[in-house]
N, C-alpha and C positions, 0 to 999 in steps of 0.2 A: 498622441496629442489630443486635448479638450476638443470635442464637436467635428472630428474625422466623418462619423456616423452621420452625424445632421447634414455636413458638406455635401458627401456624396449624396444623400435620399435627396437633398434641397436641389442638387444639378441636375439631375436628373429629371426632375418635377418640371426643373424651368426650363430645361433643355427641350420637352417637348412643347412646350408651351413658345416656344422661340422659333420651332417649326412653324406653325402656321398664321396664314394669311392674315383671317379676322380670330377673332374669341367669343365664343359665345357665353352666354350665362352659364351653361352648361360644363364648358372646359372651365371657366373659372371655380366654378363648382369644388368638379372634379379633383383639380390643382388643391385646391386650399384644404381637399379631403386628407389627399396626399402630407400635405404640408403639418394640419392638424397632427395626424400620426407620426412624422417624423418628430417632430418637436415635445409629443407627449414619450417618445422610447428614448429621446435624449436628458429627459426625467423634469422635465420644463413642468413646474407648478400648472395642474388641469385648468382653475380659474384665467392665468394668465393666458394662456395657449386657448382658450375661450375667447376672452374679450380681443387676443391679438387676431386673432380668425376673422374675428365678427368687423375688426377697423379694418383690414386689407381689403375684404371681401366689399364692404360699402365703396370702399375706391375702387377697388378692380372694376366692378362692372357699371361706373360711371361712365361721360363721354368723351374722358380723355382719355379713356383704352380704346373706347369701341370706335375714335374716329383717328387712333393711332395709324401710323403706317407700319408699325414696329410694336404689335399689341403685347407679345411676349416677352422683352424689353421693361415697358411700361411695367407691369407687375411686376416686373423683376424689381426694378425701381422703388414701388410702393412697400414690396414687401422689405427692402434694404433702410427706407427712410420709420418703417413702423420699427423694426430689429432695434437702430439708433435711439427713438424713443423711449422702446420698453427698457433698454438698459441706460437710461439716464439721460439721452437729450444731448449734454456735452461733458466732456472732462472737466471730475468735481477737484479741484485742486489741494490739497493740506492748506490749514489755517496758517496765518502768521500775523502774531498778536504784535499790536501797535506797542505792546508795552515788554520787551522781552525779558525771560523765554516765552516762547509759544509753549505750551503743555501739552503734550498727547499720552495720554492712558490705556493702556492696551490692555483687552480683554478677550477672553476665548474660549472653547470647552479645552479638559485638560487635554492633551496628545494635539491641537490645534497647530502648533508651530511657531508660537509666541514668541518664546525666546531667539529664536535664531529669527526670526523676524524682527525685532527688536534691534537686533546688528544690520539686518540689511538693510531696514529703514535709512538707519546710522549711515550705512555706508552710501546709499543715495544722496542724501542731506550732504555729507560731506562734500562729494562730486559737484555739490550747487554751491559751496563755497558757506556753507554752514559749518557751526561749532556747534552737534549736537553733545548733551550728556547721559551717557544711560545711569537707570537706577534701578538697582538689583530688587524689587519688591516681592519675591517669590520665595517666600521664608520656608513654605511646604516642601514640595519637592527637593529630594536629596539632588546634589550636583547643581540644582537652579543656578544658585550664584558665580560657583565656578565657569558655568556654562557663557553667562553673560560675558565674564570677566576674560574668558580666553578668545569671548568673540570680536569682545572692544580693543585687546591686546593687539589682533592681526591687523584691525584698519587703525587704528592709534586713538582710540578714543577712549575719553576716560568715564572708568564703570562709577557709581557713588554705594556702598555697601555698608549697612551698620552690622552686618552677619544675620543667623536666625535667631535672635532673641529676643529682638526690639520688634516693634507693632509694623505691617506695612504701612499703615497709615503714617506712622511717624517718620518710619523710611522714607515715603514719597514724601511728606513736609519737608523734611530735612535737607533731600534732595533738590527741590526746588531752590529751597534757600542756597545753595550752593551753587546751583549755575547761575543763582544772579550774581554772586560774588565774584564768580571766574568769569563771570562776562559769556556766556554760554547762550548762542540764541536756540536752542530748542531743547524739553527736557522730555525722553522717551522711557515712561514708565511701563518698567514690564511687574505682571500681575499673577497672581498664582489660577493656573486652570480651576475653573468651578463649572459644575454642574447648574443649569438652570434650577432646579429643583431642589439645590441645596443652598439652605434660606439663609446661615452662616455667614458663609464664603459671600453670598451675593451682598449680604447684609454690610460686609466689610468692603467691598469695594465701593459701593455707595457712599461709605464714609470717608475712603480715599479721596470720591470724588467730589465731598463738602470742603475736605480739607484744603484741596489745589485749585480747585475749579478749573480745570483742563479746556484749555480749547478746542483739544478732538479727544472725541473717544471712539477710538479706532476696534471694533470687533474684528477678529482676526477666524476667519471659516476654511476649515478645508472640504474644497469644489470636490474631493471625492466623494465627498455624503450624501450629494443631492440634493433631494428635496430636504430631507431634513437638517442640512445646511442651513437652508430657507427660513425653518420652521426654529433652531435654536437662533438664528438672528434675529428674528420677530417676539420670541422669550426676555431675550437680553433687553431689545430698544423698548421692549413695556417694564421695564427696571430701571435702563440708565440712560436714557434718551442717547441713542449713538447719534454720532456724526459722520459716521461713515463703515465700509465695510471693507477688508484686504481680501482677498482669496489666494488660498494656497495650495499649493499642488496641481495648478491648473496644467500643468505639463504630462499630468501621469494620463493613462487610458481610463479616462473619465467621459459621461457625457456633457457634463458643462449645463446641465440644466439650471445648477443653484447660480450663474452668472447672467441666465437667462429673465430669472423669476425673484431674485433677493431686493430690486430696488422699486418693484410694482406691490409687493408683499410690505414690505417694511417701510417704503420711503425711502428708506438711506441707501445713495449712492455710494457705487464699490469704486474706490478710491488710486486699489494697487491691487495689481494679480503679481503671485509668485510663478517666473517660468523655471524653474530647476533649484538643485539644492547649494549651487555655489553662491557665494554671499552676494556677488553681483548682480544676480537674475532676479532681480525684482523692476517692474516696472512700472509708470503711470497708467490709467485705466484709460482710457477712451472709446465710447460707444462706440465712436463711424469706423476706428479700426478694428474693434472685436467683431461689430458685423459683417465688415469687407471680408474678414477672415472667416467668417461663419458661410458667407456666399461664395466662398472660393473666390473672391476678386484679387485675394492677396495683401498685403497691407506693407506698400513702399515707403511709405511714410516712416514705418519703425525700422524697416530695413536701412535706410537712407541714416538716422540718427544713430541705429549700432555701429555704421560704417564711420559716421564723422565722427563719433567718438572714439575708434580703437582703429581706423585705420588714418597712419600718417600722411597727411597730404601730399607733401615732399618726396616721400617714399614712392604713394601711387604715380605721380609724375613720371617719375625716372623708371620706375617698372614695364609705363606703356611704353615708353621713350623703345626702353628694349625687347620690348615685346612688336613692336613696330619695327626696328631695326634688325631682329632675330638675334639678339645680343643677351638673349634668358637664358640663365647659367641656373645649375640647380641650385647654388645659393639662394640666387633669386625666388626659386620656387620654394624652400623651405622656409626664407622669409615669408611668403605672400600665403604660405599655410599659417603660420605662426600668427599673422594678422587676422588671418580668418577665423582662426582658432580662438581668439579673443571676443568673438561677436557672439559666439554663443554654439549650440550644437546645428549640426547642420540640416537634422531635418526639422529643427522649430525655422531657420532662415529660408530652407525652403517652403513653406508654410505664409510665409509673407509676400511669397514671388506669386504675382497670378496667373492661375492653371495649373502651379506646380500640385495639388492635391490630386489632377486625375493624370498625372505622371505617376503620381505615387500607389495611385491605386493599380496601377499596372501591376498585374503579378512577378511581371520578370525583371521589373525597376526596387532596385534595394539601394542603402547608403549602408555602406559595410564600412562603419568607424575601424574596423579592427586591418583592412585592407589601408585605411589612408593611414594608420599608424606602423604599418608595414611598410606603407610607400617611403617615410619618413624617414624609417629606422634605415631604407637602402643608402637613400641620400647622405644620411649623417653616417654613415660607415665610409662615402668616400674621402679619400685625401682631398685637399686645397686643391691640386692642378687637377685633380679627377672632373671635382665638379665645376670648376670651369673650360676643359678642353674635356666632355664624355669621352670623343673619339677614338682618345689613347686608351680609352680600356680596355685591353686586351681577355685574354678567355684566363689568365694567371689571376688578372687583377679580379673578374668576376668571382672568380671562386673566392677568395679574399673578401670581397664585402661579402656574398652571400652568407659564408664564415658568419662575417661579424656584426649583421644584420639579422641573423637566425632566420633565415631566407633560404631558397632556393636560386642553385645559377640561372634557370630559367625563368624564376620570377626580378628576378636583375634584367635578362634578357630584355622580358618584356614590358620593363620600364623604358631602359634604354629606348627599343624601338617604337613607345606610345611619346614620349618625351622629343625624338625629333620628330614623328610626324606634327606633334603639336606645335612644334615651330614654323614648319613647315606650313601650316595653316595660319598661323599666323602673320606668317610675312606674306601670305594669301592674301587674306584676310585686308592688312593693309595698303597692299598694293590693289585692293579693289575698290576700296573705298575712296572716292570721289566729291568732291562739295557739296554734290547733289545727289550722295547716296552712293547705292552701288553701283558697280557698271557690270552692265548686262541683266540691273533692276533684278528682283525676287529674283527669277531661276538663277541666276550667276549666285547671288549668293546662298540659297537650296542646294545648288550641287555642290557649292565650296564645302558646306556643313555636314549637307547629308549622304552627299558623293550619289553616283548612279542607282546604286543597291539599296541604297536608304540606309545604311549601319554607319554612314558617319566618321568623322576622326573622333579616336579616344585618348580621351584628358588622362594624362598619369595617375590619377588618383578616385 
C-alpha cells in the first residue's frame, strides 16, 4: 500500500519526539531533518518537501510547543494540519452543472487507466443516484471501444459509440447531444492516451474541449510514476486548464509522493484515488483522511462508510444478538466474511484502523488471504446441520470435508477448535461488559483477550 515507507520513518520521528518532556530548537531541528528525508525517498516533489519543512518548522518552535505540556503531540499536530494543506485543504467535490449533463473529459498519458476509470467513475455516480453516459472517444487504440462497452455492460450503463471512423471531436458532440435527449445527468468522455509532447493528439483534445465545454477535465495519473506523475499533470494543465486530478494505482507498493506534490505543483486538486482494480474501488479524495493515514492515525471515517455501505444493518443487529448469546453458527460466520469481503481487501481496511500499520510492521503479523479462503472453503464443505450443531462432527465427517475442502483433517481440526474457543470469548466477552464498561476495568478485559501468556484467543480466520 501507497506511503507504508513514510508511515513508519514518520512514527518513529514522532515517537521519539513524544518521549520527552520539553523541545528544544534543536530536537525540533533534528525531527524536521528526519521528516525532510523521509518524504524526499517517498519521492515527494524537492521544492514541496522545502517549503513544507520551512511551515512546520516556523510553528514548531513557536510558543504553543514550547509552553505545551505535550510538546511532541503539538508537532505531531502541526505536522498533520500542514500534510492536510499541502494536499488541498478540503475535499474538492466533481462539478454538477445547473444546466444538465454535467460534462467531464478525461485525459491521461497512454497505459494511465482511462478507460477502466471511465467505468468506475460511472459506477460511483451511479451509487449517488445518477444517470451517467459514457462515450467511447478513443478511436486509436485497438479494443478502446469494446473495452468501454463491456465495462458499461456490467454496471448497466449505456456506452454512446459512432465506431473508429468518425472524428472524437464529433463522437464527444454527438455524445453529449444524446444524454440530453435520454435525460442523462452526466456525460463521462473517455479520450485516447497522448503523450504531452505529441502536439496532434494534444492539439485534438483541445478541440474536444471547444466543442463541449466540459465542466471537468479530469487528468487521470498513475501514483506509480511519482514525481513524474507530478510533472506530466503540470504539462497537461499548461494545455487544457484541468479541474482536477484522479490517481491510480494508489493501492500498489508505491511511495505516494505524486499525491504528496500534484496539487502544490499544478493547483489542481486530486479529486478520486483508485484503491484496487475492481470497478468498485475508486473513491472521493480527502486531505484529513489521506493524512490520518499517512501518520498512521488510521482513517475511521472511510472505514465507517465502507461498513454502512455493504454491511446490512439488520443483519449486524442479529449477528451481535448471537454473538452475545453464543448462538454463532458457521453460517453466521460465512456470512459475516461474505460482508467483509465486500468492503474491500483486508489489509487496505486494516490500514484505516489506528495503529494497525505497526501491527503490520511486525515481521511475524501476516494477512494470509489464501488461509481465510481455506477457512472458507472448510465451512462451505459442511452440511446444513454440520454448521449449525459443529459438535456432531465426528473424526468420519472430518475426513469428508477435509476431502472436500482440499484441506487437511487437521486443519478442520483446527478451525473446529479456534471457532469454539471464539465463542467462548465471546460470551466472555459479553458477560463482562457492564453499563459502565468492563468489570474488573482494563486487566479483566487484558486477560479475557490476551489471556496470561499474552497469545490471546485466535479468530478462525
Amino acid at each position: 500500500m501507497a506511503f507504508e515507507g513514510l508511515t513508519t520513518r514518520l512514527q518513529n520521528v514522532f515517537g521519539k519526539l513524544r518521549g520527552k518532556g520539553k523541545l528544544s530548537e534543536d530536537d525540533v531541528n533534528e525531527a524536521m531533518r528526519e521528516v525532510r528525508l523521509a518524504l524526499l525517498e517517498a519521492d515527494v516533489n524537492f521544492k514541496v518537501v522545502k517549503d513544507f519543512i520551512a511551515k512546520v518548522k516556523e510553528k514548531a518552535v513557536g510558543q504553543e510547543v514550547t509552553k505545551s505540556f505535550t510538546p511532541g503531540m503539538v508537532v505531531v499536530d502541526i505536522v498533520h494540519k500542514e500534510l492536510i494543506e499541502l494536499m488541498g485543504g478540503t475535499q474538492s467535490k466533481l462539478a454538477k452543472s445547473n444546466r444538465p449533463p454535467t460534462v467531464v473529459l478525461m485525459a491521461g498519458l497512454q497505459g494511465a487507466g482511462k478507460t477502466t476509470l471511465v467505468g468506475k467513475l460511472a459506477k460511483l455516480l451511479q451509487s449517488q443516484n445518477h444517470k451517467p453516459l459514457l462515450v467511447a472517444g478513443d478511436i486509436y487504440r485497438p479494443a478502446a471501444i469494446k473495452q468501454l462497452e463491456v465495462l458499461g455492460g456490467q454496471i448497466d450503463v449505456p456506452v454512446f459509440s459512432l465506431g473508429d471512423q468518425v472524428s472524437p471531436v464529433e463522437i464527444a458532440r454527438q455524445g453529449v447531444a444524446r444524454a440530453k435527449e435520454e435525460g442523462r445527468d452526466y456525460v463521462l468522455i473517455d479520450t485516447a492516451g497522448r503523450l504531452q509532447i505529441d502536439e496532434a493528439l494534444m492539439e485534438e483534445i483541445k478541440q474536444i474541449h471547444a466543442a463541449v465545454n466540459p465542466d471537468e477535465v479530469l487528468l487521470v495519473v498513475d501514483a506509480m510514476t511519482g514525481q513524474e506523475a507530478v510533472n506530466v499533470a503540470k504539462s497537461f494543465h499548461e494545455q487544457l486548464a484541468l479541474t482536477g486530478v484522479v490517481l491510480t494505482k494508489l493501492d500498489g507498493d508505491t511511495r505516494g509522493g505524486a499525491a504528496l506534490s500534484v496539487k502544490a505543483v499544478t493547483g489542481c486538486p486530486i479529486k478520486f484515488a483508485s484503491t484496487g482494480e475492481k470497478i468498485d474501488q475508486l473513491e472521493a479524495f480527502h486531505p484529513d483522511r489521506m493524512a490520518s493515514r499517512i501518520l498512521g492515525m488510521g482513517d475511521m471515517l472511510s472505514l465507517i462508510e465502507k461498513a454502512q455501505t455493504n454491511i446490512d444493518e439488520e443483519k449486524a443487529k442479529e449477528l451481535e444478538r448471537k454473538m452475545r448469546t453464543a448462538e454463532f453458527t458457521f453460517d453466521d460466520f460465512l456470512e459475516q466474511m461474505e460482508q467483509v469481503r465486500k468492503m474491500g481487501p483486508l489489509d487496505q481496511l486494516l490500514d484505516m484502523m489506528p495503529g494497525m500499520n505497526k501491527l503490520k510492521a511486525n515481521p511475524n503479523f501476516k494477512i494470509d488471504e489464501k488461509q481465510i479462503s481455506r477457512t472458507e472453503a472448510i465451512a462451505k464443505s459442511m452440511t446444513k446441520a454440520e454448521k449449525q450443531k459443529p459438535d456432531m462432527i465426528n473424526y468420519s465427517r472430518r475426513k469428508r470435508i477435509a476431502a472436500g475442502s482440499g484441506t487437511t483433517v487437521a486443519d478442520v481440526n483446527r478451525l473446529l477448535k479456534q471457532f469454539e474457543d471464539m465463542k467462548k470469548m465471546m460470551k466472555q466477552f459479553s458477560g463482562m461488559m457492564g453499563p459502565k464498561g468492563p468489570k474488573g476495568g482494563m486487566k479483566g478485559l487484558k486477560n479475557l483477550l490476551g489471556g496470561k501468556g499474552g497469545k490471546g484467543m485466535k479468530f478462525p480466520f
